[in-house]
C-alpha positions as CSV (number, residue, x, y, z in Angstrom):
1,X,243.1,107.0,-118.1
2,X,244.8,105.2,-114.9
3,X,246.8,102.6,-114.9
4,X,244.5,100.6,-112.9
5,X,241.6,100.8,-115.4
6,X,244.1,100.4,-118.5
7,X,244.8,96.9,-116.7
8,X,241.7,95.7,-116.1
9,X,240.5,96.8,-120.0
10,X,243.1,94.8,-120.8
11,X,242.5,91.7,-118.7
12,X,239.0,91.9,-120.0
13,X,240.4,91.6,-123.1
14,X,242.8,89.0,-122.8
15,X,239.7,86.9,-121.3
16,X,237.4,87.4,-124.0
17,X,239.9,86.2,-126.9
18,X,240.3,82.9,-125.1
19,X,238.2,80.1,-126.5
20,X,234.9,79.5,-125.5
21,X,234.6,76.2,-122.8
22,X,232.5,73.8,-125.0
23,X,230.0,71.9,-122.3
24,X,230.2,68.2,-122.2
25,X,227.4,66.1,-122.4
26,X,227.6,63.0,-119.7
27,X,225.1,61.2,-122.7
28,X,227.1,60.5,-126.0
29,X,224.9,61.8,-128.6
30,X,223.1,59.0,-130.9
31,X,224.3,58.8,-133.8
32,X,221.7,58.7,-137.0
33,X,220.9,55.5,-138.2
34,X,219.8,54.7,-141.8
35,X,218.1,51.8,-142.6
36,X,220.4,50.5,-145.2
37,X,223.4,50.1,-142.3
38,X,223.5,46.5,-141.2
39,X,223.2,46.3,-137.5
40,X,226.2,46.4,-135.6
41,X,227.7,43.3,-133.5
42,X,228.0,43.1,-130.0
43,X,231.7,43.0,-128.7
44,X,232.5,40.0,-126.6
45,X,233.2,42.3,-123.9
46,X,229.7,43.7,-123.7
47,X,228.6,40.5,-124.1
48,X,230.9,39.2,-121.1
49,X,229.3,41.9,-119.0
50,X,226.3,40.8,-120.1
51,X,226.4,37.1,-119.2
52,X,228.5,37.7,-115.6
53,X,224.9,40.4,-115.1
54,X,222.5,37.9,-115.3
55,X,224.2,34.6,-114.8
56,X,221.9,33.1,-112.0
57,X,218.7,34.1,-114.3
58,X,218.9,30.8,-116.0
59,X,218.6,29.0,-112.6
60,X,215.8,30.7,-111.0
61,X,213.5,30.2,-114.1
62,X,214.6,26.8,-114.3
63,X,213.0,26.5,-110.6
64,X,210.3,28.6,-110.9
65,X,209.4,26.3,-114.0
66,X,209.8,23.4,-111.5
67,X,207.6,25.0,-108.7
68,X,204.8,25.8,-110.8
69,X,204.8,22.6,-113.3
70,X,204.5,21.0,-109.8
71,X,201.4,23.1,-108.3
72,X,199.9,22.5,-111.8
73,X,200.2,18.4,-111.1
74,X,199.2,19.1,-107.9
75,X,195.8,20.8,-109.2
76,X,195.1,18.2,-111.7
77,X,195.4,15.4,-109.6
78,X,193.3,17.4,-106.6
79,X,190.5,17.9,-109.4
80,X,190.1,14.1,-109.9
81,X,190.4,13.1,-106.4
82,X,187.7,15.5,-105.2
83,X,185.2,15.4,-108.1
């Protein structure tokens, strides 16, 4: 045997006693839930997030509410006039 195959036997060995490279997931895997577990309470960091996310919701359906409780009046008092 030559040298140069006796190296790469052993290289090819070296390489295949290494640990195998366990793949990550991006997606954490769910963890099993039983039904007896109480459900679990949101930190006040997610719920920070949470509130800073949809902070001007509160405002446009306080509007929207206003536009159509408007149009509404507006179709009532259109039904009596032009009955």
């Amino acid at each position: 045997m030559t040298k140069r195959l006796r190296r790469r036997r052993a290289k090819r060995k070296a390489h295949s006693k290494l640990p195998a490279v366990k793949e990550v997931s991006q997606y954490p895997q769910p963890l099993p839930v039983s039904s007896k577990e109480a459900p679990v309470a949101k930190s006040a960091v997610a719920v920070v997030e949470q509130a800073e996310h949809y902070r001007y919701v509160v405002s446009d359906l306080r509007r929207t509410a206003v536009i159509a409780g408007a149009l509404f009046v507006i179709l009532i008092v259109l039904y009596f006039l032009l009955r």
